[in-house]
N, C-alpha and C positions, 0 to 999 in steps of 0.2 A: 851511622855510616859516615864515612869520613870521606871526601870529596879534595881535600887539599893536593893528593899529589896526582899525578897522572893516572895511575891504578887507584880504584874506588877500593878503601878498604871498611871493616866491622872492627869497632871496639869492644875488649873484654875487659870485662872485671874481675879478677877470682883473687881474691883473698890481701887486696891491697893493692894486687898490682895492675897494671894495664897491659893488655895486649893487641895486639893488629892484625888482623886476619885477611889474608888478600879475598878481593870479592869476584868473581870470573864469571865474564859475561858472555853466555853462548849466544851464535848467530841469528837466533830468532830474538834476543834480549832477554833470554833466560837467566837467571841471577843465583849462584850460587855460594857459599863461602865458604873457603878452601881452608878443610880444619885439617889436612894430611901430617901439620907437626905440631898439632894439638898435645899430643900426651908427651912430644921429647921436651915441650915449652913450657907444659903445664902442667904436668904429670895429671891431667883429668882426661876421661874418656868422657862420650855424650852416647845418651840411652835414648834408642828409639825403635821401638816394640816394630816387627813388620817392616823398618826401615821405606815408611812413607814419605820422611820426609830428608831422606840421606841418597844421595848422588853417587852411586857405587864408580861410575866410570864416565869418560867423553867420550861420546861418537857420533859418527857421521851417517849414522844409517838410517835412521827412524826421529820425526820430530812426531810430537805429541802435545797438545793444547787442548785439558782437560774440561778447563772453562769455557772456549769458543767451538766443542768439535772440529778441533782440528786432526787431520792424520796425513800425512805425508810422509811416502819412501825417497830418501833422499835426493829431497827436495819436491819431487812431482806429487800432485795433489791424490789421494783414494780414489775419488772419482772420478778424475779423468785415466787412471791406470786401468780398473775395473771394468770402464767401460772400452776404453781402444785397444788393451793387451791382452794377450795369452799369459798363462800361467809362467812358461819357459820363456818370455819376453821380461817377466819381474823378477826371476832367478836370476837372471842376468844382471839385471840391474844390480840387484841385491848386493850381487856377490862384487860388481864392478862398477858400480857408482856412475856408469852412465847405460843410457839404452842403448842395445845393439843395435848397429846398423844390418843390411841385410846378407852380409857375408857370415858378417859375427854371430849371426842368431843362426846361419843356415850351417858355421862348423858346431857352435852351441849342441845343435839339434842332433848333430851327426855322432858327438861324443854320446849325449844322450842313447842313442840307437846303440851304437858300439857297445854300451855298457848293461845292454837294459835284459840281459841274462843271469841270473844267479847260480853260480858255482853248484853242480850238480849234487856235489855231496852234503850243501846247506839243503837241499831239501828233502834228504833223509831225517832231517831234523824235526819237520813238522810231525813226521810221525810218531815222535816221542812224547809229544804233549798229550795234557788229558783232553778228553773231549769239553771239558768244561772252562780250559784253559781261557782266562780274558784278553781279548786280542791287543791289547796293549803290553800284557805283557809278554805275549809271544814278538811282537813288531822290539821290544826293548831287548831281549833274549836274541834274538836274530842280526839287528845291527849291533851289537858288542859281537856279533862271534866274527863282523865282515875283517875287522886289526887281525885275525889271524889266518885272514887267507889272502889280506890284499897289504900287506906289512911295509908298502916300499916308502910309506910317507912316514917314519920313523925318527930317520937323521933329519932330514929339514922337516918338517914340517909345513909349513904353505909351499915349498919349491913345486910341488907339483897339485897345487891345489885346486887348479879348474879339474883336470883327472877328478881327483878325487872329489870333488863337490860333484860332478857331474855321474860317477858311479855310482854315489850316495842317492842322490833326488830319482836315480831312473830304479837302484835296485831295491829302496825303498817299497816304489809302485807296486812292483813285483810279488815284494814280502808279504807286502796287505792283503793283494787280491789274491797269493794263497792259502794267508791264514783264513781267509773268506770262505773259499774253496772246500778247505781241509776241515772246516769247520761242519759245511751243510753237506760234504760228502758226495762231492764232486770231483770229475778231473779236474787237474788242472790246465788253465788254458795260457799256451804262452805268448809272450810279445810279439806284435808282428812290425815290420820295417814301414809297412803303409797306412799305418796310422799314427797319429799327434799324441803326443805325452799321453796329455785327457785322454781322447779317446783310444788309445791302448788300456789305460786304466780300466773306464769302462768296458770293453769287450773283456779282459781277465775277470772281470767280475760275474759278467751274467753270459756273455758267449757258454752253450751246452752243444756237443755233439749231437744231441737231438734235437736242436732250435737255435740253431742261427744267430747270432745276435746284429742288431745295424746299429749302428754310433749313429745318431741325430744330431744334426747341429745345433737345435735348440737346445737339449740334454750337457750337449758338449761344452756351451757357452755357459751356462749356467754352472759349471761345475769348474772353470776356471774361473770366474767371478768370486767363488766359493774361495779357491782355493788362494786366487790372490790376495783377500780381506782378509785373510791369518795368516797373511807369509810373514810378517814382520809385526812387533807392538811393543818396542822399544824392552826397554829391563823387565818385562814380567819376571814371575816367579822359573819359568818352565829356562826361560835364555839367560837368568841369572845362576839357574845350573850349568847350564853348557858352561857359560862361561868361568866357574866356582872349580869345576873339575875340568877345565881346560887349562886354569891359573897353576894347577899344579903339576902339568906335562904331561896329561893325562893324550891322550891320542884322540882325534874328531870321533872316530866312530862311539870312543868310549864316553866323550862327553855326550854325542847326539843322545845316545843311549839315558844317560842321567834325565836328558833334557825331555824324553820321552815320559820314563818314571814318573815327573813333577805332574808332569800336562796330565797324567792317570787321576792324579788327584780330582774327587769331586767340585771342588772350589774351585779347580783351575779349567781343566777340559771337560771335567763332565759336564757341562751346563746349557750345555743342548738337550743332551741327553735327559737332563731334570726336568728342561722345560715341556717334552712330549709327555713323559708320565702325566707331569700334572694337566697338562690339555685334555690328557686320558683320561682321567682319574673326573676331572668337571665334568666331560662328555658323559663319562660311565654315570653321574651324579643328575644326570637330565641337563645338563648343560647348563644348569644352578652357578654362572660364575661368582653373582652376588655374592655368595656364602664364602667364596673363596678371598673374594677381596674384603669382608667381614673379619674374616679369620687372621686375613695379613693385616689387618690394621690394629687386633686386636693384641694388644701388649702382652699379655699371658699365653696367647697360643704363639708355642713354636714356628707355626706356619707361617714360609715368605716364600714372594712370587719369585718364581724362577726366570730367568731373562730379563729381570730390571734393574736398574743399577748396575754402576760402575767403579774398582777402587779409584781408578782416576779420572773418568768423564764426569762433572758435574753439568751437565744437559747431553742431547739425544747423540749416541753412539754416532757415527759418520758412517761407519759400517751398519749399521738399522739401520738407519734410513738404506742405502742401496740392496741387502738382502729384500726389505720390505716390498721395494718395487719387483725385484727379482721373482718373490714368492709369488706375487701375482702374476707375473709373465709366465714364468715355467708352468702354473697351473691351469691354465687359459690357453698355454700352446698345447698341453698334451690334454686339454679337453678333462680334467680331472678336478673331480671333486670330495675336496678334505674336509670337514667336519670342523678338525681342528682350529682350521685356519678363521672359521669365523667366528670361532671364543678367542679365538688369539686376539683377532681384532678388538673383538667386543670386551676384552680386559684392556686393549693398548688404548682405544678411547678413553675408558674411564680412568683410566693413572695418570694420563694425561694432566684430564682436567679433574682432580680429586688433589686438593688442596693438602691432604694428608701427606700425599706421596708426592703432588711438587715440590713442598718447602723439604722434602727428605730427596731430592736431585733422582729420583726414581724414573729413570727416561727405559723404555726399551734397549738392550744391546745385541752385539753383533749374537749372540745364541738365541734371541727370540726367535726368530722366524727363518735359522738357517736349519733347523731340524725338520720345519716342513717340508723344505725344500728335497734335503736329503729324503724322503719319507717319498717324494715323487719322483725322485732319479729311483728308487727301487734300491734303494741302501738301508740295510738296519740298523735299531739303535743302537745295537751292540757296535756298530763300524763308526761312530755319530766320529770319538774320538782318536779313531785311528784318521781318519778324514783331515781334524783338526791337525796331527801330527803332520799329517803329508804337507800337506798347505803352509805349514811353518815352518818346515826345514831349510828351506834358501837361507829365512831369517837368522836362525841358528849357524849355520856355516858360516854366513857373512859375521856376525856376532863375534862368533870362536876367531875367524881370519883375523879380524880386527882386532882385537884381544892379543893376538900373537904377535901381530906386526906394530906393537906399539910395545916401545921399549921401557915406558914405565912403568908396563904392569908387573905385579906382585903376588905372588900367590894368596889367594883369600883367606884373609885368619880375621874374621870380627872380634874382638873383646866384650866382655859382659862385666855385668855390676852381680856383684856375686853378696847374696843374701842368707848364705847359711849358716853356722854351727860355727863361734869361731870355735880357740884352739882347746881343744878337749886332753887330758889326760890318758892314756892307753890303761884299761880295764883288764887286768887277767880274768880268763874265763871263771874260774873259782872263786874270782869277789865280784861276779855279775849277778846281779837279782834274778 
């Protein structure tokens, strides 16, 4: 590193010659090197499998310190949002880089309402799917179809972007609880104006014309807590979609939609959802977890624990820990007792302290113990990941907005180191073996 002039730069070497590489340092002291005219300089490109260790873009929305648990939405700490906000209080943020005050959040709230209806003929739609359909990708299928019924954010693009952010987050809600609905073959139950985001969500869910439903405020709390611990986590795979097909003009709805698809993946959203099976699977085993942590340390069997480890936290999620307390409170206010939750435990002590999995940074993360939790709001594990989607859509919008209103972006084209067959001669079919 070279320190002589004002800006810190990197020396290269390729092939006799030197180069200089500016070094840019974000406001946490993040350190990066800015290879952006790497290949017009050097005609080399740089290979890195999963892109772990490459800087796709700058932003202001999300910091992340892998080594220290750290997470903060621009700027404010996890755990003081977690615990002092509402879901629709971090949207906001998200989207607007400061917290509302209490006009801001109470017009916020009003868009919300205003919006929080889905165009009557979208829901001729659910009837078209099969019964077996996965509700992900009915929630992915549903918001691509919103660009042809709400089209006016075309020509600009963010000009009317609270609308549309705020149409998106309320008709979301909607979409889920009747893919839910349409699923167990039930009415469906609509929005009502005197309930809270959350607790709208929850009444579409489990509200029945034969039983009533009551939103709890414990239930209600807990499920915003939920949903703020996934609103944002910086460049995942799921927001480096949105943003990958937002790069190419692509429309919010159609990115969200992408950004859904990714999070379907088992690797990415499903990991709640893995971690109940296997709680199941020990439980169904006489609650034998030895054999399971056996198994995981065992080099030859396939088998690894589900909700441990992080690609980027090396020590305990920020988000574990506040689920963890979480799972205990909600299970203790509604008087409920999960089975689960005390293999859960009885595995989180021993990885803990089990030398095998500390030098391998195997800490608990945010999907350990937020599938119990869901498991006691009365949500299934088929909804684990539509959950996760909801929760993260602020992030995304805010992502995409960002993306847009920064004039250096480019639409996404990575380059590859190409390893095959050079130039071959053309075979007619008649001299082919």
């Amino acid at each position: 590193m070279n320190h002589t002039n004002t800006n810190p730069t990197a020396e290269l070497l390729l092939d006799g010659a030197r180069y200089s590489l500016p070094i840019l340092i974000g406001s946490e002291g993040e350190r990066t090197i800015d290879i952006r005219q790497l290949l017009d300089t050097t005609g080399y490109t740089v290979l890195d499998n999963g892109f772990k260790n490459s800087a796709s873009c700058t932003s202001r929305i999300t910091y992340l310190d892998g080594n220290k648990g750290i997470l903060r939405y621009r700027g404010y700490a996890i755990e003081d949002l977690a615990e002092n906000c509402t879901f629709v209080e971090v949207a906001y943020l998200l989207l607007h880089d400061e917290l509302p005050n209490q006009k801001e959040l109470d017009d916020f709230r009003t868009l919300l309402a205003d919006f929080a209806l889905l165009h009557e003929d979208m829901i001729h739609f659910f009837d078209h799917f099969p019964a077996s359909a996965a509700p992900m990708s009915i929630l992915s299928v549903m918001v691509n179809s919103l660009v042809n019924f709400y089209p006016e954010m075309s020509n600009n693009p963010c000009e009317n972007i609270d609308i549309i952010a705020c149409r998106l987050i309320s008709k979301i809600r909607a979409i889920a609880a009747f893919s839910y609905k349409m699923s167990i073959g039930e009415p469906l139950i609509y929005p009502r104006h005197d309930l809270t985001y959350v607790g709208n969500f929850l009444n579409m869910m489990f509200d029945r014309p034969v039983r009533p439903y009551t939103v709890q405020p414990e239930v209600e709390r807990a499920l915003n807590k939920l949903l703020i611990l996934h609103a944002d986590h910086e460049q995942n795979c799921s927001t480096s979609a949105v943003r990958l097909v937002g790069s190419s003009g692509g429309s919010l709805y159609t990115s969200i939609s992408a950004g859904i698809n990714a999070l379907a993946g088992p690797l990415h959203g499903g990991a709640n959802e893995a971690v109940i099976h296997m709680l199941e699977d020990i439980h169904a085993d006489n609650n034998d977890y030895m054999k399971y942590i056996n198994k995981a340390k065992d080099k030859n069997d396939p088998f690894r624990l589900s909700g441990f480890g992080h690609r980027v936290y090396r020590t305990y999620d920020p988000r574990g820990t506040i689920i963890r307390e979480a799972c205990d409170e909600i299970l203790k206010t509604l008087d409920l007792q999960d089975p689960l939750l005390e293999i859960a435990k009885n595995l989180e002590e021993i990885v803990l302290n089990d030398s095998h999995f500390v030098k391998r940074n195997l800490y608990p993360n945010v999907d350990f113990y937020s599938g119990i939790i869901y498991r006691a709001l009365g949500i299934p594990t088929t909804m684990f990941t539509v959950m996760f989607a909801l929760g993260r859509l602020p992030g995304w919008i805010a992502q995409w907005k960002e993306m847009h209103e920064d004039k250096s972006t480019k639409i996404y084209r990575p380059r590859q180191l190409y390893i095959g067959s050079t130039y071959r001669p053309f075979i007619p079919m008649e001299e082919r073996g």
